[in-house]
mmCIF file of the N, C-alpha and C atoms, coordinates in Angstrom:
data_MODEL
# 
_entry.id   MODEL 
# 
loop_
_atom_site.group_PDB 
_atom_site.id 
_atom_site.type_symbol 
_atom_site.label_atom_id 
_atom_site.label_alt_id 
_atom_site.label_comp_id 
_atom_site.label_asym_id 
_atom_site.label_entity_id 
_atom_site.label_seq_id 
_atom_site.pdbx_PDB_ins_code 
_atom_site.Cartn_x 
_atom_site.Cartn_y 
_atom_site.Cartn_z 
_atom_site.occupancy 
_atom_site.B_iso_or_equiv 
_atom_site.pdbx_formal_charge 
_atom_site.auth_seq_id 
_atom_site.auth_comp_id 
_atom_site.auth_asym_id 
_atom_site.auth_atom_id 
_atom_site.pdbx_PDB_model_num 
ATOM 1   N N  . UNK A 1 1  ? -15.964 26.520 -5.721 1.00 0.00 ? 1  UNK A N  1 
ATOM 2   C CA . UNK A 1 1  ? -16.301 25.137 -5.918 1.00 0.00 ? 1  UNK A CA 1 
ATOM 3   C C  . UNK A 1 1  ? -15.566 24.288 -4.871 1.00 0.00 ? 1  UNK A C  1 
ATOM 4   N N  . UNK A 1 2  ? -16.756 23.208 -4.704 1.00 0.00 ? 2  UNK A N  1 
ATOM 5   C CA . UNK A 1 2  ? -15.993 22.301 -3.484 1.00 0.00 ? 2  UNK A CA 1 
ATOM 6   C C  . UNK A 1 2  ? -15.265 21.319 -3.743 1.00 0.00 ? 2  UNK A C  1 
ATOM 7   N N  . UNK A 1 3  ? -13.942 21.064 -3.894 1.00 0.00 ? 3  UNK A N  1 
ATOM 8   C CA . UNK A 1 3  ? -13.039 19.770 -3.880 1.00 0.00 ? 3  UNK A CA 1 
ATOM 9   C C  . UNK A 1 3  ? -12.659 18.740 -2.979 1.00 0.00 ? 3  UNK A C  1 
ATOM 10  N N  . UNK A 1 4  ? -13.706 17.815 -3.422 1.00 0.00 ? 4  UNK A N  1 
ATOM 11  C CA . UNK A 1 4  ? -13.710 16.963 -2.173 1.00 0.00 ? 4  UNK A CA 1 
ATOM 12  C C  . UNK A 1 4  ? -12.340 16.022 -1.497 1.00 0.00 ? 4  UNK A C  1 
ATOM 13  N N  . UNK A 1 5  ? -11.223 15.946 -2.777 1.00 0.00 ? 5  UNK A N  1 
ATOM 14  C CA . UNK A 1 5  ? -10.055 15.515 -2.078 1.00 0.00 ? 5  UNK A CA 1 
ATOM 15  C C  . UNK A 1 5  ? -9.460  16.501 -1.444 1.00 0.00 ? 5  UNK A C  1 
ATOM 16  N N  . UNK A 1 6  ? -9.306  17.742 -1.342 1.00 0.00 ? 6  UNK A N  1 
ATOM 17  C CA . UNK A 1 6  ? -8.982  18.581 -0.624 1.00 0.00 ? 6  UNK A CA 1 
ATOM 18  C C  . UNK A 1 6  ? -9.916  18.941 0.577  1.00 0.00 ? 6  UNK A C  1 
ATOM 19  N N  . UNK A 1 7  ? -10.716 18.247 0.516  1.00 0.00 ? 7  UNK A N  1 
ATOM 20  C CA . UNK A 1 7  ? -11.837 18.553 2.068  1.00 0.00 ? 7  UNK A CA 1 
ATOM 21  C C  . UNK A 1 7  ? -11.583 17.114 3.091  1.00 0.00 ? 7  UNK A C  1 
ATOM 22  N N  . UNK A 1 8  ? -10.883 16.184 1.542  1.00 0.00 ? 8  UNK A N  1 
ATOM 23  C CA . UNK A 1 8  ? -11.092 14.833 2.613  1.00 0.00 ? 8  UNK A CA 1 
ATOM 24  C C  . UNK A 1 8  ? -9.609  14.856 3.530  1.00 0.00 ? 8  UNK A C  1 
ATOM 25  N N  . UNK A 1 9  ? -8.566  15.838 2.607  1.00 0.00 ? 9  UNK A N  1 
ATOM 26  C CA . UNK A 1 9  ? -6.890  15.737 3.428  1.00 0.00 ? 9  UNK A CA 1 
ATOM 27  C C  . UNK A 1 9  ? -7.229  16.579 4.547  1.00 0.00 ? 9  UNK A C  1 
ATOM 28  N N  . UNK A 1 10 ? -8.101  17.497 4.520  1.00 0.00 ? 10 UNK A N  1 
ATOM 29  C CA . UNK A 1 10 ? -8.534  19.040 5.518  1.00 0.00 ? 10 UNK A CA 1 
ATOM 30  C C  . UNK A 1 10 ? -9.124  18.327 6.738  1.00 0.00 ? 10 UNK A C  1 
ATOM 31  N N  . UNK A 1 11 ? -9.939  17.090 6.576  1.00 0.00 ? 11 UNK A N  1 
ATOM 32  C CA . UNK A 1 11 ? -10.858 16.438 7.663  1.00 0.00 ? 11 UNK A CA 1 
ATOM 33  C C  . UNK A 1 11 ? -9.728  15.281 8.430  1.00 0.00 ? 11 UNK A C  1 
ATOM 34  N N  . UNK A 1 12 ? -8.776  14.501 7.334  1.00 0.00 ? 12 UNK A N  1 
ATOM 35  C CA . UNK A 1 12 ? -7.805  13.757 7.662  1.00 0.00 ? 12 UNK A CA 1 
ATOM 36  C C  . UNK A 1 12 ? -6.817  14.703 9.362  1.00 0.00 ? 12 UNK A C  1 
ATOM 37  N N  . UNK A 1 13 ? -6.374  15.450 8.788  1.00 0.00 ? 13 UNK A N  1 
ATOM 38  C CA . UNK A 1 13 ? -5.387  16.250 9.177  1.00 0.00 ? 13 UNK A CA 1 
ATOM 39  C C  . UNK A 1 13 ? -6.124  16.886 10.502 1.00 0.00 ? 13 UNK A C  1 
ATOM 40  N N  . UNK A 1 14 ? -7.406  17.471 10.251 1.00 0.00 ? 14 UNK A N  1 
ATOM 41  C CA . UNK A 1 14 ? -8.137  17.861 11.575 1.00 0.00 ? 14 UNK A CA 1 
ATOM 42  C C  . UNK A 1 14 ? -8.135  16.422 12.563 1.00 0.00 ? 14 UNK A C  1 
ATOM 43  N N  . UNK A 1 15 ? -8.636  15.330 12.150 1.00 0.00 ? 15 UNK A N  1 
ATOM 44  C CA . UNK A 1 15 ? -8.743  13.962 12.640 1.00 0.00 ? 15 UNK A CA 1 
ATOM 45  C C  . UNK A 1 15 ? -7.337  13.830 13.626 1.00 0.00 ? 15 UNK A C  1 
ATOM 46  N N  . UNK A 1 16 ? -6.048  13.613 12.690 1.00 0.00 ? 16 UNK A N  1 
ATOM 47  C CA . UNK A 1 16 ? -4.961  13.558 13.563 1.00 0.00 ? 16 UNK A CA 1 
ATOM 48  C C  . UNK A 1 16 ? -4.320  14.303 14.865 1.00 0.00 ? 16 UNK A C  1 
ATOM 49  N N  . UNK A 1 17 ? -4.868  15.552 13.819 1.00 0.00 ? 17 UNK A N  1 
ATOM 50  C CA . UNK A 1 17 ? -4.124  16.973 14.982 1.00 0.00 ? 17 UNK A CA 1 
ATOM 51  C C  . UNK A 1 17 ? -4.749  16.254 16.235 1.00 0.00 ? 17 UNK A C  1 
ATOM 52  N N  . UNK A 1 18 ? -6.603  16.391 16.208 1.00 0.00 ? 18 UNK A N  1 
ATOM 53  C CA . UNK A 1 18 ? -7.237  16.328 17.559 1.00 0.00 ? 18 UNK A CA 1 
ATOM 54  C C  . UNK A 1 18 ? -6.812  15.147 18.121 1.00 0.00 ? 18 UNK A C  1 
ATOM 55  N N  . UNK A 1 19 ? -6.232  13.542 17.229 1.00 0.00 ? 19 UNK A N  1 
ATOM 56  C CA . UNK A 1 19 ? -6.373  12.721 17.963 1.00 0.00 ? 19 UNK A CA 1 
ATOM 57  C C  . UNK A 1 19 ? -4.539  12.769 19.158 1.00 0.00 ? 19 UNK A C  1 
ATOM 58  N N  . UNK A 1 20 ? -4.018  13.832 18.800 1.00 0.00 ? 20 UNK A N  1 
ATOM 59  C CA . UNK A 1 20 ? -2.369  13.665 19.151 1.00 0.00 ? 20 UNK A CA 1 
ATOM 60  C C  . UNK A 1 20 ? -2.308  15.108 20.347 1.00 0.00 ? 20 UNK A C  1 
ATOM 61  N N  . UNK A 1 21 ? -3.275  15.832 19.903 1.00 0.00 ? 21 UNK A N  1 
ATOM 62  C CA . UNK A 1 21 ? -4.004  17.111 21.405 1.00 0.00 ? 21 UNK A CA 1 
ATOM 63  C C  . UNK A 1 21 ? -4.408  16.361 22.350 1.00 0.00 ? 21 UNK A C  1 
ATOM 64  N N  . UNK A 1 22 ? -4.935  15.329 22.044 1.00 0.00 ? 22 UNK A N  1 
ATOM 65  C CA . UNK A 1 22 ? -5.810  14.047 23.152 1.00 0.00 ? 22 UNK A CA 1 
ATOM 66  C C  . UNK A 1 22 ? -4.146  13.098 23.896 1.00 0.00 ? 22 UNK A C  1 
ATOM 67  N N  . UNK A 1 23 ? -3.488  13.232 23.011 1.00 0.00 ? 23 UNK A N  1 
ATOM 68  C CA . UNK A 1 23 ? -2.472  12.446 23.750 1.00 0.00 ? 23 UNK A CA 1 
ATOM 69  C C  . UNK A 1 23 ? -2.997  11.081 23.359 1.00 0.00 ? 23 UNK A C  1 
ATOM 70  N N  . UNK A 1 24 ? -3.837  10.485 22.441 1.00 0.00 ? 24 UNK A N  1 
ATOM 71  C CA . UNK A 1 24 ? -3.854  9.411  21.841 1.00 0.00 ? 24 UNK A CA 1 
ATOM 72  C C  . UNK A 1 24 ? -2.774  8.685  20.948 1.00 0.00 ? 24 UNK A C  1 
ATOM 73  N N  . UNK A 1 25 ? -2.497  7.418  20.705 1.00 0.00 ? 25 UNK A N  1 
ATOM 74  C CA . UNK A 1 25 ? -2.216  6.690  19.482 1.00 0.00 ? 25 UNK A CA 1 
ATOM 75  C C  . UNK A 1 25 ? -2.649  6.815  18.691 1.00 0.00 ? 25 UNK A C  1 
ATOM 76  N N  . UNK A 1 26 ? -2.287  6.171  17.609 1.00 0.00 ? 26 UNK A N  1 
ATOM 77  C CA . UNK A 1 26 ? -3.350  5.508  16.465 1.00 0.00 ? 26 UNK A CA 1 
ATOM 78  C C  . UNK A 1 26 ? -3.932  4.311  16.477 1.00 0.00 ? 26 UNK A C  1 
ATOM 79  N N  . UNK A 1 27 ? -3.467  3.208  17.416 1.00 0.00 ? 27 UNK A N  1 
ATOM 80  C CA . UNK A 1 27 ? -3.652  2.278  17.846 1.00 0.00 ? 27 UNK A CA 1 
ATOM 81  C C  . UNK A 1 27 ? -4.703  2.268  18.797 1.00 0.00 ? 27 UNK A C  1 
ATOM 82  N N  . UNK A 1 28 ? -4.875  2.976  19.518 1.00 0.00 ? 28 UNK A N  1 
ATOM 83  C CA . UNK A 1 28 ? -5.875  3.808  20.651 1.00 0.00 ? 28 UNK A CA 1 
ATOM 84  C C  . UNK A 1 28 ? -6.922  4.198  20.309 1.00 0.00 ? 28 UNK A C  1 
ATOM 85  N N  . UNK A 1 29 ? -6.865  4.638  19.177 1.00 0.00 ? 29 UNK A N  1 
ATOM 86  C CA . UNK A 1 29 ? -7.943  5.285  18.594 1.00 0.00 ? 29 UNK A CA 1 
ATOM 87  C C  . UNK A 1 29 ? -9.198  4.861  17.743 1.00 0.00 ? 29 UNK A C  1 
ATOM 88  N N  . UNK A 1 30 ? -7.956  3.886  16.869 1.00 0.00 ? 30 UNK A N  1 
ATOM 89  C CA . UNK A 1 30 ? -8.426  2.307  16.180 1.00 0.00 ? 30 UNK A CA 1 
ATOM 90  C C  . UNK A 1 30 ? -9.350  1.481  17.098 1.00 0.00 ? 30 UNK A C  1 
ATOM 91  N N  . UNK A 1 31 ? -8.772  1.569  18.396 1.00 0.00 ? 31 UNK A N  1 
ATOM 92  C CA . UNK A 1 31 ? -9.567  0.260  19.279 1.00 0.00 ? 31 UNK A CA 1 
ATOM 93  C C  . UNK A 1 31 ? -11.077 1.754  19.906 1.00 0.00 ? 31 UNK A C  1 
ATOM 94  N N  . UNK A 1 32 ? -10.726 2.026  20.096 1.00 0.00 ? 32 UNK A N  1 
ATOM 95  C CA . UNK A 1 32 ? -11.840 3.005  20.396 1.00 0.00 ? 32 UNK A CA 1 
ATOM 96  C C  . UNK A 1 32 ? -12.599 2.883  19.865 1.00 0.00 ? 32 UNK A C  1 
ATOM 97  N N  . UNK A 1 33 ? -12.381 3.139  17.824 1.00 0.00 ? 33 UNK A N  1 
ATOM 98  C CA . UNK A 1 33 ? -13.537 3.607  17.482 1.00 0.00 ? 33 UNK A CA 1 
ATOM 99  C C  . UNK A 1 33 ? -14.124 1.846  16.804 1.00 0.00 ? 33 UNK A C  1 
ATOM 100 N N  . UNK A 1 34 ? -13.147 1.023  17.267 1.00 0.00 ? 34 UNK A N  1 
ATOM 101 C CA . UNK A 1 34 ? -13.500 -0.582 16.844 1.00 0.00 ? 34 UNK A CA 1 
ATOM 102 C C  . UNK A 1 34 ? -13.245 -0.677 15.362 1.00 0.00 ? 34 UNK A C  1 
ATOM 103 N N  . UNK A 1 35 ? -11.891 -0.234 14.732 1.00 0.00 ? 35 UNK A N  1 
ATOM 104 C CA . UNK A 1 35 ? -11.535 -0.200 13.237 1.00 0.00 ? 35 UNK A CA 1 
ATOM 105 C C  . UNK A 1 35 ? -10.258 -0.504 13.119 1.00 0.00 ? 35 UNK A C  1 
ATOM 106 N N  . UNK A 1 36 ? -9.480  -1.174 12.256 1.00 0.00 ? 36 UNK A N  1 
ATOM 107 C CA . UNK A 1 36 ? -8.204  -1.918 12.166 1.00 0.00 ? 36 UNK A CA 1 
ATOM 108 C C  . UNK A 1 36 ? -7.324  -0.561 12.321 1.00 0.00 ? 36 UNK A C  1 
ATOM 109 N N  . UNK A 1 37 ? -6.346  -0.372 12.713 1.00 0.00 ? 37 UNK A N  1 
ATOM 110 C CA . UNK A 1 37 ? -5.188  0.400  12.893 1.00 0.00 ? 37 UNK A CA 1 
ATOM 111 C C  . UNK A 1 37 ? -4.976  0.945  11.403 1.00 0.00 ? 37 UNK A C  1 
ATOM 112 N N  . UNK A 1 38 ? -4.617  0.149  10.464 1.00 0.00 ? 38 UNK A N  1 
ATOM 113 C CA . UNK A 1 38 ? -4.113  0.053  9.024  1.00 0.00 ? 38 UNK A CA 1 
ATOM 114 C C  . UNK A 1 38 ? -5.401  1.412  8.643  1.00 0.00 ? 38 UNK A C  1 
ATOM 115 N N  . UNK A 1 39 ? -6.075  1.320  8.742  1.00 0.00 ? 39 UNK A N  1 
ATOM 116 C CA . UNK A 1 39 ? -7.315  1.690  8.263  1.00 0.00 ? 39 UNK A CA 1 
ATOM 117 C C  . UNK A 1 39 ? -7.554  3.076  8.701  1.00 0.00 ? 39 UNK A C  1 
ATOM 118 N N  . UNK A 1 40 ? -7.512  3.124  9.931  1.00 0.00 ? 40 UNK A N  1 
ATOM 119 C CA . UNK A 1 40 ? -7.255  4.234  10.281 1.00 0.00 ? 40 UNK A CA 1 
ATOM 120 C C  . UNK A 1 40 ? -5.784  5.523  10.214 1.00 0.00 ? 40 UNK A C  1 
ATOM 121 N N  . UNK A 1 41 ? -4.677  4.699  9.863  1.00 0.00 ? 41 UNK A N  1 
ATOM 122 C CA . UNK A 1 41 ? -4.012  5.317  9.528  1.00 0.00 ? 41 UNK A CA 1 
ATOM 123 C C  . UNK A 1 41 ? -4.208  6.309  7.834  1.00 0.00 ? 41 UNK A C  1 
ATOM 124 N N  . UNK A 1 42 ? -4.708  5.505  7.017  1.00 0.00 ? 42 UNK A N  1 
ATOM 125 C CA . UNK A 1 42 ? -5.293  5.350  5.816  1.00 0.00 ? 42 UNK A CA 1 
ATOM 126 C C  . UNK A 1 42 ? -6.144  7.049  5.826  1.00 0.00 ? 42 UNK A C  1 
ATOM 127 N N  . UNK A 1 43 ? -6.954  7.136  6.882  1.00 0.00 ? 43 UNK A N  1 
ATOM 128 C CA . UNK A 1 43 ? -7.670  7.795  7.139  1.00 0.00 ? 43 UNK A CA 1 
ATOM 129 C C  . UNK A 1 43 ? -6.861  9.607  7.143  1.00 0.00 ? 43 UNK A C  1 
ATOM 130 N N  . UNK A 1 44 ? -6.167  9.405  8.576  1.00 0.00 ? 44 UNK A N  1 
ATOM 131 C CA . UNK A 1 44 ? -5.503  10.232 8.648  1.00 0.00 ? 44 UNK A CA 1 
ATOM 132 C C  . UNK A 1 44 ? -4.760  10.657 7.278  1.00 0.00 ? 44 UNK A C  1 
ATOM 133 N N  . UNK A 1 45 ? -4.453  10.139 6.675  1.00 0.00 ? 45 UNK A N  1 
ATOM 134 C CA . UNK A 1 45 ? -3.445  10.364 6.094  1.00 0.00 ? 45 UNK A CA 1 
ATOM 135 C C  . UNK A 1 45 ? -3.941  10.722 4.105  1.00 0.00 ? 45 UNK A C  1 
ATOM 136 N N  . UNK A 1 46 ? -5.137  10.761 4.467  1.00 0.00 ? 46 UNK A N  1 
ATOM 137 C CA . UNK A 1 46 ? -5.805  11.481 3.831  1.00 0.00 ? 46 UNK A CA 1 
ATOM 138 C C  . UNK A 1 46 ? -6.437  10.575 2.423  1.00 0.00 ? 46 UNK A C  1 
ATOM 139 N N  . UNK A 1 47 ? -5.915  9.183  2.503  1.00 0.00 ? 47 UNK A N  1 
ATOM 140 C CA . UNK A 1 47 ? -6.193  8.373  1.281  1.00 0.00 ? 47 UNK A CA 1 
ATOM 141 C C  . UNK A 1 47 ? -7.629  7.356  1.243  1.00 0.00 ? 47 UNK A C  1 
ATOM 142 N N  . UNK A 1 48 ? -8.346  7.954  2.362  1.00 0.00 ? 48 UNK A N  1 
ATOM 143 C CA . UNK A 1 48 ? -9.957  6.759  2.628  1.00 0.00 ? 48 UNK A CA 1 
ATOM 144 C C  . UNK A 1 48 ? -10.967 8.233  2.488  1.00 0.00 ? 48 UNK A C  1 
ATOM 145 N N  . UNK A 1 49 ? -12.252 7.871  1.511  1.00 0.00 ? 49 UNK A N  1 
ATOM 146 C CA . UNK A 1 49 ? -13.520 8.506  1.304  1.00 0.00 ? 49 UNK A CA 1 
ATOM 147 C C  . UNK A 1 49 ? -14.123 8.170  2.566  1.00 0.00 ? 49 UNK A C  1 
ATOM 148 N N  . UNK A 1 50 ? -14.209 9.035  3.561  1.00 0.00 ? 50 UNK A N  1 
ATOM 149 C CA . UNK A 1 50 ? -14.695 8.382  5.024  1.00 0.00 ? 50 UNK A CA 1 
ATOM 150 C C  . UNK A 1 50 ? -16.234 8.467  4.826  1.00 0.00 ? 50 UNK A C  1 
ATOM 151 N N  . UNK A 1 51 ? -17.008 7.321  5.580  1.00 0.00 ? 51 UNK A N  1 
ATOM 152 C CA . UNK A 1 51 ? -18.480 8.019  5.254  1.00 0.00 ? 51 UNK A CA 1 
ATOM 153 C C  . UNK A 1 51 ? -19.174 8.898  6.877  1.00 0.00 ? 51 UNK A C  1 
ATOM 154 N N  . UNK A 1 52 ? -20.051 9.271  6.773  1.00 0.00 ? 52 UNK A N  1 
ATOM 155 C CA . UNK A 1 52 ? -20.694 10.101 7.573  1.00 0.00 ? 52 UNK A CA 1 
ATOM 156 C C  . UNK A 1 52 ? -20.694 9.148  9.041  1.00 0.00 ? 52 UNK A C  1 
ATOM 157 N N  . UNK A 1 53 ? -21.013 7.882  8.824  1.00 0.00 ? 53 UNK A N  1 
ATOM 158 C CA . UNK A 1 53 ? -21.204 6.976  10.025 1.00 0.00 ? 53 UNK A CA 1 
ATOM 159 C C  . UNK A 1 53 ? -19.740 6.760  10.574 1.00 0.00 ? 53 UNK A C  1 
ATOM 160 N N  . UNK A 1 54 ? -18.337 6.463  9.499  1.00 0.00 ? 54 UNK A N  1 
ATOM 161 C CA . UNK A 1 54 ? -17.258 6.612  10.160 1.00 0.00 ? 54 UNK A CA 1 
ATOM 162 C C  . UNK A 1 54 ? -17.094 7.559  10.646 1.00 0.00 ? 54 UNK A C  1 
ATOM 163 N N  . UNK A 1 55 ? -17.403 8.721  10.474 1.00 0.00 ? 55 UNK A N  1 
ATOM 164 C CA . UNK A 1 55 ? -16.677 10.175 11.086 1.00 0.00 ? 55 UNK A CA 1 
ATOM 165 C C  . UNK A 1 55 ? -17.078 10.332 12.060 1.00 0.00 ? 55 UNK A C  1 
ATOM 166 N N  . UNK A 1 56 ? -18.758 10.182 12.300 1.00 0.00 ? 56 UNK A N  1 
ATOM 167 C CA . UNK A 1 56 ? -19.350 10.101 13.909 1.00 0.00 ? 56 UNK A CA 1 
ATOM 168 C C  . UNK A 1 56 ? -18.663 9.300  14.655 1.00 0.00 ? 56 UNK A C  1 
ATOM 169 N N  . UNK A 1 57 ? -18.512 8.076  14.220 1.00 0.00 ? 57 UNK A N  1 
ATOM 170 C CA . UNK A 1 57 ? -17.836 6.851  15.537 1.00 0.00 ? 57 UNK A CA 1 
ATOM 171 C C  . UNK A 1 57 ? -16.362 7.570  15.341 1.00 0.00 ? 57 UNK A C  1 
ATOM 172 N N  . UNK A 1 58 ? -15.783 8.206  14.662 1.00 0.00 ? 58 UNK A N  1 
ATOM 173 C CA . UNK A 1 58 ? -14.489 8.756  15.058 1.00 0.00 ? 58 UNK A CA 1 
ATOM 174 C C  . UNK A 1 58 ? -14.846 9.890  16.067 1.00 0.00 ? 58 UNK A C  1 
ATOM 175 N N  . UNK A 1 59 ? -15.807 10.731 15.768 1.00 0.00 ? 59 UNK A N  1 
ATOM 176 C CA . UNK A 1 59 ? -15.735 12.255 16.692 1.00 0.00 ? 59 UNK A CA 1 
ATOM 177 C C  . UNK A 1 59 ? -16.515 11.490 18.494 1.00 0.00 ? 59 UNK A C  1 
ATOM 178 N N  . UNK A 1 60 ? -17.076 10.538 18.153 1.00 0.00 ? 60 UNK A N  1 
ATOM 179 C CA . UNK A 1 60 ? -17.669 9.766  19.305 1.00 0.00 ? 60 UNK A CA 1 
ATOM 180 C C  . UNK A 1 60 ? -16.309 9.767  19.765 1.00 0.00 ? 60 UNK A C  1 
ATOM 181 N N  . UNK A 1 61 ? -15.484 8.767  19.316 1.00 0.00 ? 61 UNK A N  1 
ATOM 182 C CA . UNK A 1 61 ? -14.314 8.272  20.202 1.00 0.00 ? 61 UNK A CA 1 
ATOM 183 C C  . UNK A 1 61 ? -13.330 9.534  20.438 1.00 0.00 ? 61 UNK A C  1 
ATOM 184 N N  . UNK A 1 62 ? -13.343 10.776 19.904 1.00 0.00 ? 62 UNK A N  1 
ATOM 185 C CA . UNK A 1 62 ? -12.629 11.996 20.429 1.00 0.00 ? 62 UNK A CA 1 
ATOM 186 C C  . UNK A 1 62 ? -13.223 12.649 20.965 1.00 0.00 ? 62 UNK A C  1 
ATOM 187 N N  . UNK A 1 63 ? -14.757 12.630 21.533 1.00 0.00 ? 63 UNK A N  1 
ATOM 188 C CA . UNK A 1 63 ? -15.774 12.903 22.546 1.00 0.00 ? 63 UNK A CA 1 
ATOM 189 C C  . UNK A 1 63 ? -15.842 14.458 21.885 1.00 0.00 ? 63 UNK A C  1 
ATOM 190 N N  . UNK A 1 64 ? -15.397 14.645 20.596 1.00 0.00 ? 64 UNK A N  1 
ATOM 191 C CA . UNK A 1 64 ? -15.824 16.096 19.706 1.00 0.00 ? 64 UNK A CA 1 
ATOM 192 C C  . UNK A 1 64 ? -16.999 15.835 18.987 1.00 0.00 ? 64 UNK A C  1 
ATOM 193 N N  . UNK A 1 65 ? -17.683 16.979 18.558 1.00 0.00 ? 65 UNK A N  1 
ATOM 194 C CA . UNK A 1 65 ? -18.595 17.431 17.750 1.00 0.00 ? 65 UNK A CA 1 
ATOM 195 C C  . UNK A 1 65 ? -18.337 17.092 16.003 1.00 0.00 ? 65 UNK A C  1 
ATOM 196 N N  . UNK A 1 66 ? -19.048 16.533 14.954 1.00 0.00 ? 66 UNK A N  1 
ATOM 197 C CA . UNK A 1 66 ? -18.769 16.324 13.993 1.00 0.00 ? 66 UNK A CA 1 
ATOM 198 C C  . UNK A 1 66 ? -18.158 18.288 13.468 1.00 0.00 ? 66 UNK A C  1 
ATOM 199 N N  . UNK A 1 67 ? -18.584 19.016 13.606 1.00 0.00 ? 67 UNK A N  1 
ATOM 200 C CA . UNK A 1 67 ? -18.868 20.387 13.331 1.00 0.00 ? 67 UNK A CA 1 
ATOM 201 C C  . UNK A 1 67 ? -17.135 20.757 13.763 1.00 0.00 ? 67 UNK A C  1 
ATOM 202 N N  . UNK A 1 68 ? -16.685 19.852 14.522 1.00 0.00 ? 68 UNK A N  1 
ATOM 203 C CA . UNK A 1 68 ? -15.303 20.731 14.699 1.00 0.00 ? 68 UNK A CA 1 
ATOM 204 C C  . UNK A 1 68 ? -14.410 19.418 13.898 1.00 0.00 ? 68 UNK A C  1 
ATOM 205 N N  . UNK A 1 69 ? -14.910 18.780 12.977 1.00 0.00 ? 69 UNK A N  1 
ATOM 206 C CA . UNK A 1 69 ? -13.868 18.156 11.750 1.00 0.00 ? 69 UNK A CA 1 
ATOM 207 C C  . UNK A 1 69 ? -14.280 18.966 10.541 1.00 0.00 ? 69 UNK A C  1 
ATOM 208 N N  . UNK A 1 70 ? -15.540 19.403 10.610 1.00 0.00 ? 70 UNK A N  1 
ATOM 209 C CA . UNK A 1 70 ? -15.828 20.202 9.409  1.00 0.00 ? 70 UNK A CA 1 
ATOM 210 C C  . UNK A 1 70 ? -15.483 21.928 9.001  1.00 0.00 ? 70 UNK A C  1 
ATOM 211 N N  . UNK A 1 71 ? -15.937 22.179 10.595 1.00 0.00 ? 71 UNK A N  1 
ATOM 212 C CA . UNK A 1 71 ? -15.645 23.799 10.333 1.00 0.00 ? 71 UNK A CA 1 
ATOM 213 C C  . UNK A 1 71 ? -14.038 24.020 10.375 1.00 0.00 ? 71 UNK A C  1 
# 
């Protein structure tokens, strides 16, 4: 069975790793993907239900594939 707070800390945590491999901020990343800093930290950190349209404009702004936050 699928637990989606445990898929949303799994996608959080993939989110950060890639955005700190990039040599990004969080601040950087925020303006990238055009979303408040606060918010995006939120994200990472595993406490925001992201929707499908945030995750694209996030994997947009890490120039990754949605498929490598999921797999």
């Amino acid at each position: 069975m699928i637990q989606y707070e445990i898929e949303i800390v799994r996608i959080a945590q993939a989110i950060k790793h890639i955005r700190t491999e990039k040599g990004l901020s969080v601040q950087e990343l925020a303006y990238r993907c055009n979303i408040e800093r606060s918010n995006l930290s939120r994200i990472e950190a595993g406490r925001s239900n992201m929707t499908i349209k945030t995750l694209c404009i996030i994997c947009n702004a890490l120039e990754i594939q949605l498929v490598n936050l999921l797999g």
